[in-house]
Kinemage of the C-alpha trace (Angstrom):
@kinemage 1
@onewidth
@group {chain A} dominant
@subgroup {mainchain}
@vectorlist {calphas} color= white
{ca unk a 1} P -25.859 0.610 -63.439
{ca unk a 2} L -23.185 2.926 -61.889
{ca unk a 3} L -25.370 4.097 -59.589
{ca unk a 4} L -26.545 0.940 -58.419
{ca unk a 5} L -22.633 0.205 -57.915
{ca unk a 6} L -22.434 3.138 -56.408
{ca unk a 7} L -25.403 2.680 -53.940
{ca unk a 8} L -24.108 -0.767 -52.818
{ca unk a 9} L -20.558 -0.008 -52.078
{ca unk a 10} L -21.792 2.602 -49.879
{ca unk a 11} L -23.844 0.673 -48.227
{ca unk a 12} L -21.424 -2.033 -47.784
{ca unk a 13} L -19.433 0.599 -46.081
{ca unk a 14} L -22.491 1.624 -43.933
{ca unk a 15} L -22.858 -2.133 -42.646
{ca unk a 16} L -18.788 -2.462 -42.100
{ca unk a 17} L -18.630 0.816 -40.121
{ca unk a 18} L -21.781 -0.355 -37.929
{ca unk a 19} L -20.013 -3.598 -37.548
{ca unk a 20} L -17.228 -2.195 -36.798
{ca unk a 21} L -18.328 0.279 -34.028
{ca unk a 22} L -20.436 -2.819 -32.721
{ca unk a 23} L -16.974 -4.955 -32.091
{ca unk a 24} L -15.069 -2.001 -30.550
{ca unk a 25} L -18.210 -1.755 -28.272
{ca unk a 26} L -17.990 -5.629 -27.353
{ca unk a 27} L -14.526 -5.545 -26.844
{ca unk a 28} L -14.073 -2.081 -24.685
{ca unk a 29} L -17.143 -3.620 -22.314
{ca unk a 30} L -15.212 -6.996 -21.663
{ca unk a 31} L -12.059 -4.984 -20.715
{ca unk a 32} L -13.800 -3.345 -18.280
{ca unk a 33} L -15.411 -5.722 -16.952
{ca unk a 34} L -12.199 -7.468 -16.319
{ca unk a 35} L -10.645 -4.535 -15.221
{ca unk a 36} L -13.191 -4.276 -12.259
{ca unk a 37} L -13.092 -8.201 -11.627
{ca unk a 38} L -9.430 -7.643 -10.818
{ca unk a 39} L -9.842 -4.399 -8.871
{ca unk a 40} L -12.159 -6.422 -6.922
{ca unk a 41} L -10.439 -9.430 -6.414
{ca unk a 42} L -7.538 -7.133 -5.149
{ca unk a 43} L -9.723 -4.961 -2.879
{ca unk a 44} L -10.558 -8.183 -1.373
{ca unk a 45} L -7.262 -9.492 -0.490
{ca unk a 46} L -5.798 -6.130 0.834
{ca unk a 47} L -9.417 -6.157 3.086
{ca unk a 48} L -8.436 -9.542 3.705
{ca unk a 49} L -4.770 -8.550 4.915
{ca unk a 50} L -6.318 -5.648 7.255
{ca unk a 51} L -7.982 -8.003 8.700
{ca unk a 52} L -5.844 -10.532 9.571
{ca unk a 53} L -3.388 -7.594 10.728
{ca unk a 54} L -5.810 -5.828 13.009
{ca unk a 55} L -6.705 -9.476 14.415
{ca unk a 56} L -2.943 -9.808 15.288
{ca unk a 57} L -2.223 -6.377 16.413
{ca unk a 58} L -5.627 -6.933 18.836
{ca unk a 59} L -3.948 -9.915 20.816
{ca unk a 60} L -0.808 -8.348 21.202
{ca unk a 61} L -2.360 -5.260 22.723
{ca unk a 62} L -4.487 -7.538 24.945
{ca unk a 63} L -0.978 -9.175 25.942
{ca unk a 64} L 0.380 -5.892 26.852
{ca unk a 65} L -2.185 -4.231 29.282
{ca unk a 66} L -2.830 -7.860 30.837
């Protein structure tokens, strides 16, 4: 009878640790993937910015040597 106590608590434990290590997985994925969603997004703006900058900086130049 003890074993059988035995056998289930440690198995119990098996199941909780898997669980466990399954939700840690979940969880460090999603922050990643955030983490690159917002990298992105800001990637994008600061392209966005050189952009508009260079497209500035290119009619004033024209402006000077006309």
């Amino acid at each position: 009878m003890k074993q059988a106590k035995d056998e289930a608590e440690k198995e119990m434990e098996e199941y909780r640790s898997r669980l466990e290590e399954e939700y840690q997985t979940q969880i460090s994925g999603t922050e990643q993937e955030a983490a690159a969603k917002r990298l992105e997004e800001e990637t994008d703006g600061r392209i966005q910015n050189l952009k508009e900058s260079s497209s500035n900086v290119s009619k004033e130049i024209v402006k000077m040597l006309i």
